[in-house]
C-alpha positions in Angstrom: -0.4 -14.3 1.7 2.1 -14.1 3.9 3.9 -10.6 4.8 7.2 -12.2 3.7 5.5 -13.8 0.6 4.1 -10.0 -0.3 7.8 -8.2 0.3 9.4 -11.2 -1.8 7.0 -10.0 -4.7 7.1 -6.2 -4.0 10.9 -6.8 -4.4 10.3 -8.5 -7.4 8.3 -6.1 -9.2 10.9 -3.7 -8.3 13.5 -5.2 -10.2 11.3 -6.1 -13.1 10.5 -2.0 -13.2 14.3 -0.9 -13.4 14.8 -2.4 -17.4 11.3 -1.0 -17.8 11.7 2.3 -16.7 15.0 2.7 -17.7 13.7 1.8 -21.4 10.8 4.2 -21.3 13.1 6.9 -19.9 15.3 6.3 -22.9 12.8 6.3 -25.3 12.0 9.8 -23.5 15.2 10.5 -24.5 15.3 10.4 -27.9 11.8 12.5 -28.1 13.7 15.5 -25.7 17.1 14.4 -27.5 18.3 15.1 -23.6 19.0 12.7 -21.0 19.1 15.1 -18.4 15.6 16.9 -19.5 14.2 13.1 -20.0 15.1 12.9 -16.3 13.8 16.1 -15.6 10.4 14.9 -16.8 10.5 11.8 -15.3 11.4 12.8 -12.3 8.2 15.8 -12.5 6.0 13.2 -13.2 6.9 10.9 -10.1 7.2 14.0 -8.1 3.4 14.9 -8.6 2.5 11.3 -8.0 4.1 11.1 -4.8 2.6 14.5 -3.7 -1.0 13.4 -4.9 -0.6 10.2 -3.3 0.5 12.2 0.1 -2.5 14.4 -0.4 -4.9 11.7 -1.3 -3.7 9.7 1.8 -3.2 12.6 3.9 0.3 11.9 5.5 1.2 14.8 7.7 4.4 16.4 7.0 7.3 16.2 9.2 8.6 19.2 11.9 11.2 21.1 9.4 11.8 22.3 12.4 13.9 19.2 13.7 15.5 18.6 9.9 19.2 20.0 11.4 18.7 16.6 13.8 19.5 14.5 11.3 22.7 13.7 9.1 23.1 16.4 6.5 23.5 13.3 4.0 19.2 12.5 4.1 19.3 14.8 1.0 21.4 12.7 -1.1 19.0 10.7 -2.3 17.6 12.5 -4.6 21.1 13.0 -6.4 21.1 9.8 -6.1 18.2 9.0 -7.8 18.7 11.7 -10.7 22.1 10.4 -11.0 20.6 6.8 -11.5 17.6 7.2 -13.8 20.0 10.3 -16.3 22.9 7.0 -16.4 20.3 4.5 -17.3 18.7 6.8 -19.9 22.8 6.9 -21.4 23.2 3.2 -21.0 20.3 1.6 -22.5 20.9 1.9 -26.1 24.6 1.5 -25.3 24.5 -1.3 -23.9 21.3 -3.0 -23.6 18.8 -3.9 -20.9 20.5 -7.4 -19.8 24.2 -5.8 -20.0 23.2 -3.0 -17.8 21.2 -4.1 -15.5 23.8 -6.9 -14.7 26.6 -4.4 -14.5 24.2 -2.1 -12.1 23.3 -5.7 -10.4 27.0 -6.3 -9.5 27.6 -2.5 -8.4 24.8 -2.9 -6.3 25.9 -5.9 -4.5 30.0 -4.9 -3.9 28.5 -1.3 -2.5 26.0 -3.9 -0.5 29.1 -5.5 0.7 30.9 -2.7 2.4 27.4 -1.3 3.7 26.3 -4.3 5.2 30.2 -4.6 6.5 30.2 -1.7 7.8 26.7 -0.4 9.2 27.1 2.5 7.1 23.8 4.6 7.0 21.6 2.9 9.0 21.9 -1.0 7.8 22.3 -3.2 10.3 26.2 -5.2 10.8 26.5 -8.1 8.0 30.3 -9.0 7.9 31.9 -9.7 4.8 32.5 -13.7 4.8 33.8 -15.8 1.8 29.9 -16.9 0.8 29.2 -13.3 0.4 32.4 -12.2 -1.9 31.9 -15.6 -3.7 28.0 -14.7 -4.6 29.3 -11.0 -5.9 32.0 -12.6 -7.7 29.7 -14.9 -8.9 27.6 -12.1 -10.3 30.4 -10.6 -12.1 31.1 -14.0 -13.8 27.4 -13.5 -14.4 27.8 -9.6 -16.2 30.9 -11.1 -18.5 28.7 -14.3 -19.6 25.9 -11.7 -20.5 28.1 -9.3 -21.9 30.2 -11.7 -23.9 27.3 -13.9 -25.1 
């Protein structure tokens, strides 16, 4: 297998887990009747399988010492990623698994758009062309087909 065949399934698989996490998470939900302590868990439980992993695999930590060399904004991700799994834990049972995860799909791309555009944190220059806003829009068109029907 080729090592672009492997990331074209490992990308794959990732999108396949974001309805299936996001429906386990809300079915945590209704069991802590909490989104954010559904996250809470959630997040605990891929917190000590990352640090297990790390120990298992022994990956040496990085020099805290050097942290205040890079962009105070590293951090966000975690935010991020709380923000992410608590809104999905709200959203399934609103609206669905195919509703959402188009709507998240199309977010994705337009934020994709102006990263890409821009070089913003870290990705390398992609200008905005008419292909690439016709693809997002297409992908809208795409969320109100799924939504409507």
């Amino acid at each position: 297998m080729s090592s672009t065949t492997f990331f074209l399934l490992m990308a794959l698989l990732t999108g396949i887990s974001v309805p299936t996490q996001a429906g386990i998470n809300a079915q945590l939900g209704l069991w802590t009747r909490s989104p954010v302590l559904a996250s809470t868990i959630s997040f605990m439980v891929g917190t000590l399988t990352l640090v297990l992993y790390s120990l298992i695999t022994r990956i040496p930590l990085p020099g805290f010492a050097t942290a205040g060399n890079h962009p105070w904004w590293i951090w966000v991700g975690g935010i991020l990623g709380a923000f992410f799994v608590t809104t999905t834990i709200i959203l399934v049972p609103k609206l669905g698994a195919t509703t959402m995860v188009a709507l998240i799909l199309a977010g994705q791309m337009f934020a994709s758009l102006l990263l890409d555009h821009f070089g913003l944190l870290g990705y390398p220059l992609h200008p905005i062309s008419l292909g690439r806003i016709a693809g997002v829009l297409m992908l809208c068109g795409g969320v109100w087909l799924v939504k409507t029907y």
